[in-house]
C-alpha positions as CSV (number, residue, x, y, z in Angstrom):
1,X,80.2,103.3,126.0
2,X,77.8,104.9,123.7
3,X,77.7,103.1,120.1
4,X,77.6,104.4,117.1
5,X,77.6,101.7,114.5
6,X,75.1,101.2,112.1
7,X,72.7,98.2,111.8
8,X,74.4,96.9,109.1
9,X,77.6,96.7,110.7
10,X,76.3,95.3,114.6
11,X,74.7,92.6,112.7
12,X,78.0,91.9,110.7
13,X,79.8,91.4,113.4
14,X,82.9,91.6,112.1
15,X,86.3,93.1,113.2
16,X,86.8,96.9,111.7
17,X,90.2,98.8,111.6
18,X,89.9,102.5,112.2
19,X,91.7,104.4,109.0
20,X,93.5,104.0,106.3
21,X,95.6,107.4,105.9
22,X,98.0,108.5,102.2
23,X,100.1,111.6,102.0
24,X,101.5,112.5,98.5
25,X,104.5,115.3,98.4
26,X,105.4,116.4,94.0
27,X,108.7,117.8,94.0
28,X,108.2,118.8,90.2
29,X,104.5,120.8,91.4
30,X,102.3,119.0,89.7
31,X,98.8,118.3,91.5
32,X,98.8,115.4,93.5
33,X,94.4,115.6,94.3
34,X,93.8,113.1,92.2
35,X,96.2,110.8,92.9
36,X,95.2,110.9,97.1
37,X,92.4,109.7,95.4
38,X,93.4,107.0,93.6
39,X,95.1,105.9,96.9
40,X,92.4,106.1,98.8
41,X,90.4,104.0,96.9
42,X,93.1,101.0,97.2
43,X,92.8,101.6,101.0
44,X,88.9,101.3,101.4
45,X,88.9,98.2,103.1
46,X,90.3,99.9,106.1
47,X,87.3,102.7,106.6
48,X,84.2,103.0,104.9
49,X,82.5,105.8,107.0
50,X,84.1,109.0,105.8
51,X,86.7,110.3,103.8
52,X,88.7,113.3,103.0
53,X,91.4,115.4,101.0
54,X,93.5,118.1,102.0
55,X,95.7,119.8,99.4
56,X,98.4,123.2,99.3
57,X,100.9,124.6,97.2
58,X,104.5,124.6,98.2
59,X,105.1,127.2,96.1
60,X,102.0,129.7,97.4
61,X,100.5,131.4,100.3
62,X,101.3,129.2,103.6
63,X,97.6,129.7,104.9
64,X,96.0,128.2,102.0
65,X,95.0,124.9,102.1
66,X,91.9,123.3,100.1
67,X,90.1,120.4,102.0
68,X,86.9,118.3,101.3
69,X,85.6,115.7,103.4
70,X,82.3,114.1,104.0
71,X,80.4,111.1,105.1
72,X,80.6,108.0,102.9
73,X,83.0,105.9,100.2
74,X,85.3,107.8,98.6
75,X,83.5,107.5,95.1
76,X,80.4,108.9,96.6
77,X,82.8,111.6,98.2
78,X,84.7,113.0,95.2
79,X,84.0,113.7,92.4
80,X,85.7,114.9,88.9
81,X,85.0,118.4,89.3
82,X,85.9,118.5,93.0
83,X,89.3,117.1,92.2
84,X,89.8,119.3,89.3
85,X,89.2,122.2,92.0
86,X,91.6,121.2,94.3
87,X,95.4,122.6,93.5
88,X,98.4,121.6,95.4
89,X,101.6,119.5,94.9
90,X,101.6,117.8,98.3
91,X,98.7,116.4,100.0
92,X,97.2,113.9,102.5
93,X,94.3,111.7,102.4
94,X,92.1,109.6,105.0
95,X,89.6,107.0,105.2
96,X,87.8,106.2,108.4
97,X,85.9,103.7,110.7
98,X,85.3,105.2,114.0
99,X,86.4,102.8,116.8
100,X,86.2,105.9,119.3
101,X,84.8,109.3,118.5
102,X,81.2,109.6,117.2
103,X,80.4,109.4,113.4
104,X,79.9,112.3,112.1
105,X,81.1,114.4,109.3
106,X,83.3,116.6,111.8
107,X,85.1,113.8,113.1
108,X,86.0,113.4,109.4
109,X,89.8,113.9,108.5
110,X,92.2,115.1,107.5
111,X,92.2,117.7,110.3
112,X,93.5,121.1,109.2
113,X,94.7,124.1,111.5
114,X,95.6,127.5,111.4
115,X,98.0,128.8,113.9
116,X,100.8,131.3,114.2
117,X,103.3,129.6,112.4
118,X,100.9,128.9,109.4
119,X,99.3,125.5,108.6
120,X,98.8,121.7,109.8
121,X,97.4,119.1,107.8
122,X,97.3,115.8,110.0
123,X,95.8,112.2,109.4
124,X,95.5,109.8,111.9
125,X,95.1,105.5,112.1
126,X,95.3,104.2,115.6
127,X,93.8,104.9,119.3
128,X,95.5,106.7,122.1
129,X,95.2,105.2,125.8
130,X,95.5,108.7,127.4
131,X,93.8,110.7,124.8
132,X,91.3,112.3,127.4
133,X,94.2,113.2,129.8
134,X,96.0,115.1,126.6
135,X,92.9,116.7,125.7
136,X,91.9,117.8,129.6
137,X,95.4,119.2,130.1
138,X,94.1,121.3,126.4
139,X,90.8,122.2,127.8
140,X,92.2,123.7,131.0
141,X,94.2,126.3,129.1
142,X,91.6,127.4,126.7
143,X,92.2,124.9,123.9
144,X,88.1,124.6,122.0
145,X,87.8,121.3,119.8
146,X,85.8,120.8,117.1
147,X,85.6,117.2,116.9
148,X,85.4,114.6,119.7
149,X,88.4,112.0,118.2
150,X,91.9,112.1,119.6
151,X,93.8,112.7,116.4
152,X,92.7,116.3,117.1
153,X,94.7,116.3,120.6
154,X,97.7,115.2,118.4
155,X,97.0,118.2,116.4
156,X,96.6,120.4,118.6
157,X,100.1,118.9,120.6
158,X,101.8,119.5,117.0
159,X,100.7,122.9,116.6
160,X,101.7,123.5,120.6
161,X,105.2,122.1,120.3
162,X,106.3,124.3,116.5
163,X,105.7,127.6,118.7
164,X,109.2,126.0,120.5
165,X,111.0,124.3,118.1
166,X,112.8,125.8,114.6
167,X,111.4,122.9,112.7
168,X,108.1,121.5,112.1
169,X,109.1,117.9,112.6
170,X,110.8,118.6,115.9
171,X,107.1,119.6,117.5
172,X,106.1,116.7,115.6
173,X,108.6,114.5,117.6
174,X,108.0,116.2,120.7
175,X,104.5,115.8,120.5
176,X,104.8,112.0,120.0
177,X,106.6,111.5,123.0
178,X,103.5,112.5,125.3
179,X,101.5,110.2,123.1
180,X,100.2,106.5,124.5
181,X,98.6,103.8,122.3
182,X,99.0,103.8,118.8
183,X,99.4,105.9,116.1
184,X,100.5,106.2,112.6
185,X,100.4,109.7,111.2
186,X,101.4,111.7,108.2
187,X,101.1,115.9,108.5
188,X,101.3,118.2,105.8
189,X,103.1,121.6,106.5
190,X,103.4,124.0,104.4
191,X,106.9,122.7,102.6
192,X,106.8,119.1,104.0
193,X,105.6,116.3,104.4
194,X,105.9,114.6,107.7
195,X,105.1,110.2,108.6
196,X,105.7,109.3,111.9
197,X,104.6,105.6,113.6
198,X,104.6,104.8,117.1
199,X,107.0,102.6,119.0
200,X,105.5,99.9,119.0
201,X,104.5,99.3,115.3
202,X,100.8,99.1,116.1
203,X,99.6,100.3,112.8
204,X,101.8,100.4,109.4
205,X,103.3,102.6,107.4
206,X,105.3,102.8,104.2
207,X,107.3,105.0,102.3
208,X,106.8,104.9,98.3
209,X,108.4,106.8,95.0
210,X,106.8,107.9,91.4
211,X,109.1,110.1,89.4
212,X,109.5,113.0,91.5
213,X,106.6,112.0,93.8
214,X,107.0,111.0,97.5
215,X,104.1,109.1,99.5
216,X,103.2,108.0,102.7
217,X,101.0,105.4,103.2
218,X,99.0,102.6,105.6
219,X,100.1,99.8,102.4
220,X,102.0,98.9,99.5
221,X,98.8,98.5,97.5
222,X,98.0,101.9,97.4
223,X,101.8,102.7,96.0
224,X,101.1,100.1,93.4
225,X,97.7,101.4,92.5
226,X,98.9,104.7,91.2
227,X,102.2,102.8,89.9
228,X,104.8,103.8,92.4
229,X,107.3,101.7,93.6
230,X,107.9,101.0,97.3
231,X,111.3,102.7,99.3
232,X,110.8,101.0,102.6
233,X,108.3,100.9,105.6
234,X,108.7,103.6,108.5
235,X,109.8,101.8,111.4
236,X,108.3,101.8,114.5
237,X,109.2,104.6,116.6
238,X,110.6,106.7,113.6
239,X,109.7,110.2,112.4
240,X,110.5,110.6,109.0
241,X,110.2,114.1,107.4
242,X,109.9,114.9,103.1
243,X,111.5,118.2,102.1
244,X,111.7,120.1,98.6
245,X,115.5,118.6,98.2
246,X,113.5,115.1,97.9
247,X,115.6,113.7,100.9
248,X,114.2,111.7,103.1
249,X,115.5,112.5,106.9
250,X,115.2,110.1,109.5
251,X,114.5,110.5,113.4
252,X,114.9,107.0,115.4
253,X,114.9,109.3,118.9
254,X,111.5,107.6,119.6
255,X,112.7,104.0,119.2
256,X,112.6,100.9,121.4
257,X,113.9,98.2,121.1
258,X,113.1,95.7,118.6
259,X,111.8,93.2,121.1
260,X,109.5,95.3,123.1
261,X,108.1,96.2,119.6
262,X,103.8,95.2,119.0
263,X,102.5,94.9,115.6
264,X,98.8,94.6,115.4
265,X,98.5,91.1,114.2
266,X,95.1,91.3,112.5
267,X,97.0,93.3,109.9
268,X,98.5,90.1,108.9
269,X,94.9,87.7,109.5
270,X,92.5,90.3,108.4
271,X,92.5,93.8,108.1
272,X,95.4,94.7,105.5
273,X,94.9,93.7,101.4
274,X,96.1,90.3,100.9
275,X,98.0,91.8,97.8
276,X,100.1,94.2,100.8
277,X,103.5,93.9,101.9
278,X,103.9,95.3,105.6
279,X,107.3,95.3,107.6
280,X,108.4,92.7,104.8
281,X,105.7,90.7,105.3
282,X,103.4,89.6,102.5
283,X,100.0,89.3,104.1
284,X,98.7,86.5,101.0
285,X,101.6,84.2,102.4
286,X,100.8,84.8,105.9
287,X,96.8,84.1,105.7
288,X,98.1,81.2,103.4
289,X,100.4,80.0,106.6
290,X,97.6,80.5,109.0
291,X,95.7,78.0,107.0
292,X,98.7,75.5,107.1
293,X,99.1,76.3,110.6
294,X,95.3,75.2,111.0
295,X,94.9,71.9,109.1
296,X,98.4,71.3,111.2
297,X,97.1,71.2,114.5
298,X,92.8,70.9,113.7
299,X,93.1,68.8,110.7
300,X,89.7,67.3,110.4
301,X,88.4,64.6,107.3
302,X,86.5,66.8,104.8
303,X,85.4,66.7,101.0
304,X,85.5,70.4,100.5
305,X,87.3,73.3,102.6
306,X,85.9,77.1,101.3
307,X,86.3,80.0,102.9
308,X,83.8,82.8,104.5
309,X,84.6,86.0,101.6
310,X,86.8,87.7,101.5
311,X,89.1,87.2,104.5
312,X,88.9,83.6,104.8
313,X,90.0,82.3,101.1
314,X,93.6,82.8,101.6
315,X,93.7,80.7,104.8
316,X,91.3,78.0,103.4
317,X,93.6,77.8,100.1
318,X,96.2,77.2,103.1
319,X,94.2,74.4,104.5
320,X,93.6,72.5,101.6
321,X,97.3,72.9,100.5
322,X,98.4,71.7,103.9
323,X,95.5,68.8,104.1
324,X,95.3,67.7,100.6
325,X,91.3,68.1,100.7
326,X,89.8,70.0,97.9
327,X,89.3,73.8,98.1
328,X,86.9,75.5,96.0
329,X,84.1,78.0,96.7
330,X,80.5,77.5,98.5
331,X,79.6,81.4,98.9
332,X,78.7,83.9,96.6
333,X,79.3,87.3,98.2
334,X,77.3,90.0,96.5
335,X,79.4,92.7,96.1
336,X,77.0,95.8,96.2
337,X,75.7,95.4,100.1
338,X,78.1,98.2,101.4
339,X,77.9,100.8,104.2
340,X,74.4,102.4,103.0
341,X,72.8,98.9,103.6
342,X,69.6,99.0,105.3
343,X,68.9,96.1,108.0
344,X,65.9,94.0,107.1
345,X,62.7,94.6,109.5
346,X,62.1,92.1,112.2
347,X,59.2,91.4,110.6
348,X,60.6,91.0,107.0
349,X,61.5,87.0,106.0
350,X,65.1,88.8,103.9
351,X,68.4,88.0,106.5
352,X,71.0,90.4,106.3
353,X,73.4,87.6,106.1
354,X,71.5,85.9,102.8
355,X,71.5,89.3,101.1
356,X,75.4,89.3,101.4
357,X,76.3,86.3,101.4
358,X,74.5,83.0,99.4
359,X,75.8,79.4,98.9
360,X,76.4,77.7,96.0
361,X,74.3,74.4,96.6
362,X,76.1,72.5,93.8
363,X,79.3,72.7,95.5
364,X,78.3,71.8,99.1
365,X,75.2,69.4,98.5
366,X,75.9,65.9,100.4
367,X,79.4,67.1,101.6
368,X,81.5,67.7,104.7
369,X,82.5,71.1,104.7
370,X,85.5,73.2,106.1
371,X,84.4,76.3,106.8
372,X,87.7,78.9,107.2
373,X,86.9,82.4,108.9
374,X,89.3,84.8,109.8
375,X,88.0,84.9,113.1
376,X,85.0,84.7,115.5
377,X,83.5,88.1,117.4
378,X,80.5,87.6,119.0
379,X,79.7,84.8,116.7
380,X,76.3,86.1,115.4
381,X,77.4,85.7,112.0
382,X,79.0,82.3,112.1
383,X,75.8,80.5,113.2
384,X,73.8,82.0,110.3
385,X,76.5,80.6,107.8
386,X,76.6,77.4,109.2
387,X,73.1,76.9,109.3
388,X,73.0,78.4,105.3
389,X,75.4,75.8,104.7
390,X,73.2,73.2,106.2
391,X,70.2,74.3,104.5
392,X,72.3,73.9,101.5
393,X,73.0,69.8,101.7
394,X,75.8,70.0,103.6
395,X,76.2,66.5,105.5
396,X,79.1,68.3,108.1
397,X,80.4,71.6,109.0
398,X,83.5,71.6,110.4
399,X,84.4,75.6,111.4
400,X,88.4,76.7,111.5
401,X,89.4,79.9,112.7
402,X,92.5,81.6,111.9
403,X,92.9,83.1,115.0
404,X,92.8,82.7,118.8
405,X,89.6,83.1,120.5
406,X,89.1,87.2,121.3
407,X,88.7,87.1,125.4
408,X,90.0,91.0,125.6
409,X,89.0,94.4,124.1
410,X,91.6,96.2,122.1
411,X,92.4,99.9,123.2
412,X,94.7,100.4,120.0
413,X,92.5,101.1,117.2
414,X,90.5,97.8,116.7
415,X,87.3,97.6,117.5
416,X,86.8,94.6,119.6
417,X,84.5,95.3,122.3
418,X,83.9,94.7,125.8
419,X,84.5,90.8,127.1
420,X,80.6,90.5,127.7
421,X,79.8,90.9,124.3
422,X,83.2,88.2,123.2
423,X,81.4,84.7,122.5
424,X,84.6,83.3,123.6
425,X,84.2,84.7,127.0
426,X,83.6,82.5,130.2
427,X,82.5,79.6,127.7
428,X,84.7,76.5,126.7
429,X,85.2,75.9,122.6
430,X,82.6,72.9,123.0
431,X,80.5,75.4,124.3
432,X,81.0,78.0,121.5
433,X,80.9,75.2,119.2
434,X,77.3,74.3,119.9
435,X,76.0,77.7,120.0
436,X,77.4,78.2,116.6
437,X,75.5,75.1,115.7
438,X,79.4,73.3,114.0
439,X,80.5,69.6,114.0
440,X,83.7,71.0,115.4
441,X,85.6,74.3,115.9
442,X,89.2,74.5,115.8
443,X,91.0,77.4,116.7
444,X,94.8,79.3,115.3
445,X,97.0,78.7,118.3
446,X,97.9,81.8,119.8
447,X,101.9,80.2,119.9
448,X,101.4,80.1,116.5
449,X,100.8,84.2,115.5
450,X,104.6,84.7,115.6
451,X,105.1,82.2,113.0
452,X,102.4,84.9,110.6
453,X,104.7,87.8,111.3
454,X,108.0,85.5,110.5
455,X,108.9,86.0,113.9
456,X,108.4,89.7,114.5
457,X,106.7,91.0,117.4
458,X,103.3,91.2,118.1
459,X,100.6,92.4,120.6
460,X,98.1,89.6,121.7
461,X,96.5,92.2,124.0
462,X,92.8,91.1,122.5
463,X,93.8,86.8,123.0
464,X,95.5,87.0,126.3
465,X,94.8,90.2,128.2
466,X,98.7,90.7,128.2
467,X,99.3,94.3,126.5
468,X,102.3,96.2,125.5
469,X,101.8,98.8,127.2
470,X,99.3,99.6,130.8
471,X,95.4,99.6,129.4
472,X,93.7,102.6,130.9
473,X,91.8,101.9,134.2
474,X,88.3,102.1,132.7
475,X,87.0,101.8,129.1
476,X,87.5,105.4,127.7
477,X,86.9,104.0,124.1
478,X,84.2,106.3,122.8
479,X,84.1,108.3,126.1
480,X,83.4,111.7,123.6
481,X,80.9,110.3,121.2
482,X,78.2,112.7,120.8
């Protein structure tokens, strides 16, 4: 697999969630631009390689949509005037990390057609299995792409599917059921606005009010950044459609049942906004279990637990509730090393880790430390840390992980890679432990990532190699990249 990831983020080596996607629908008309914006922004975390905004009026001609994407944050993306420029009442909105698909400003959504019966505008968060098997089946009868990510075969399947059916949504449902892997989407017609979320509850999606204001979005926090309350998350399997009337109409045809279901538990341990609510869940309380869960069954004696930023705090507050052992902060996370970040020369004394990340030698100086990470990848970053915290006075370093050990690749929008490259692969904890350069290394018990979800069900595809649905045969993530 070709890969496209910057220095920055290889050296990182930490886990990244494809997209983050927000769809805004103003029954009153007013211009909903700048408010895709101001969602956006609250979903940042989840994509920080391109971003984009397509608008339309309900009320105008059915062909004209206004769209802006680019590379980079969506600050650096938009700015006043652009927004000004861009009328419509209903709109959608994307943020992206590529796990498959090269990056590149045309693999940059939302993706906007124009076919016979007028115009789609689709975001996309989540991987398809059989997305080169859709897109073949395309190619051979004269389909041309523009991009090489699969939330263009799911256009294109939309757009297919409306030439047969009265209503847009139908082709929307129709299309979902030739779809494999994960997926939640929200599609702008002309006069609606469409969410639909795969079976399996891979990736999440909520439903949110402001006046006369309907959105669709990845979290909760982006409802509560531009002050609207939340309805109620899209279940998994469910196609929900937004008309002019302001109902909200419901399609459960896709459903399984509830336990065959998969959430993507790294919603829960790392990837959604600890200030989220998804399926129910609040994602603070369940980092601040996973701690619990930790000092539970890896308690360890310590004079200071801290957590790696950001992830890790929640889990190490959990810890140190839990444990009784002080929490309090070691790291200072400089706040300005984002995506544009250029890797230090081989030759140049700077680490990429120190400009990130410092400690505060005060807090660690003659201590034993409990280090709390979300979770370990190839474990290039944890050694670095430890040893910083070492060069900082610390007497111990005691590393906690609130998750299992990754010994599988994700095929569902996560980008865990191949086994070879998983530092829990083929080697013992004691092993890992070492090369990490710890005291000791405890691990979340994988029995234990139901008790995060409050019982709900959840893929451990990446911990166990057991997934919810058949993996491909071969690694196809990325098989298009450019």
């Amino acid at each position: 697999m070709k890969n496209n990831r910057s220095d920055h983020e290889m050296l990182s080596a930490k886990l990244h969630e494809e997209c983050g996607v927000f769809g805004m629908y103003d029954l009153s008309g007013k211009d909903v631009a700048s408010s895709v914006y101001y969602g956006l922004f609250a979903l940042q975390h989840r994509g920080q390689e391109s971003c984009g905004i397509a608008v339309s009026d309900t009320k105008g001609p059915k062909r004209k949509v206004t769209v802006h994407k680019d590379m980079g944050l969506v600050h650096e993306v938009f700015t006043e005037e652009t927004l000004e420029q861009m009328k419509g009442d209903i709109g959608v909105g994307h943020v992206r990390y590529s796990t498959a698909g090269a990056s590149t400003r045309e693999n940059a959504q939302p993706l906007v057609l124009n076919y016979v019966k007028g115009t789609l505008g689709l975001v996309h968060n989540g991987n398809l299995i059989n997305a080169s098997e859709l897109r073949h089946d395309l190619e051979y009868t004269g389909a041309i792409f523009q991009t090489t990510i699969d939330s263009e075969v799911i256009a294109y399947h939309i757009a297919r599917e409306r030439l047969n059916t009265d209503r847009v949504e139908d082709a929307v449902v129709r299309a979902c059921r030739k779809l494999k892997g994960a997926y939640s989407l929200v599609v702008m017609s002309p006069r609606k606005l469409i969410g639909a979320r795969d079976p399996f509850g891979f990736k999440p999606l909520c439903i949110g009010r402001r006046d006369d204001a309907y959105i669709l979005t990845s979290e909760t926090c982006a409802l509560e950044t531009i002050d609207a309350e939340f309805i109620r998350d899209v279940l998994p399997g469910e196609v929900v459609t937004i008309t002019k009337d302001g109902a909200i109409h419901s399609d459960t045809s896709l459903c399984i049942p509830r336990e065959k279901e998969a959430r993507c538990i790294f919603e829960y341990i790392y990837f959604a906004r600890p200030d989220s609510h998804i399926d129910g869940i609040s994602v603070y309380a369940s980092r601040i279990r996973a701690g619990q869960f930790l000092a539970m069954d890896s308690y360890v004696e310590a004079d200071l637990v801290t957590g790696v930023p950001e992830s890790g705090n929640a889990a190490a507050l959990g810890y140190a509730m839990q444990s009784g052992i002080p929490y309090g902060n070691a790291f200072v996370k400089n706040s300005y090393v984002g995506r544009t970040f250029i890797k230090p020369k081989q030759s140049s004394r700077e680490s990429a880790v120190r400009v990130k990340l410092n400690v505060l030698k005060e807090a660690v100086n003659g201590k034993r430390i409990i280090m709390i990470d979300d979770s370990i990848v190839r474990g290039t970053t944890s050694d670095r840390i430890v040893k910083m915290l070492r060069d900082a006075g610390a007497t111990k370093v005691h590393v906690r992980v609130s998750s299992p050990p990754f010994l599988w690749p994700c095929y569902f929008g996560t980008d865990i890679p191949q086994r070879e490259q998983l530092i829990a692969y083929n080697r013992s904890i004691d092993e890992i432990c070492k090369i990490i350069g710890a005291d000791s290394l405890g691990y979340l018990g994988i029995d234990r990532l139901e008790g995060l979800a409050e019982g709900q069900k959840i893929c451990r595809g990446c911990f166990n190699g057991i997934y919810p649905i058949e993996p491909p045969d071969e690694d196809i993530r990325g098989e298009y990249e450019q």
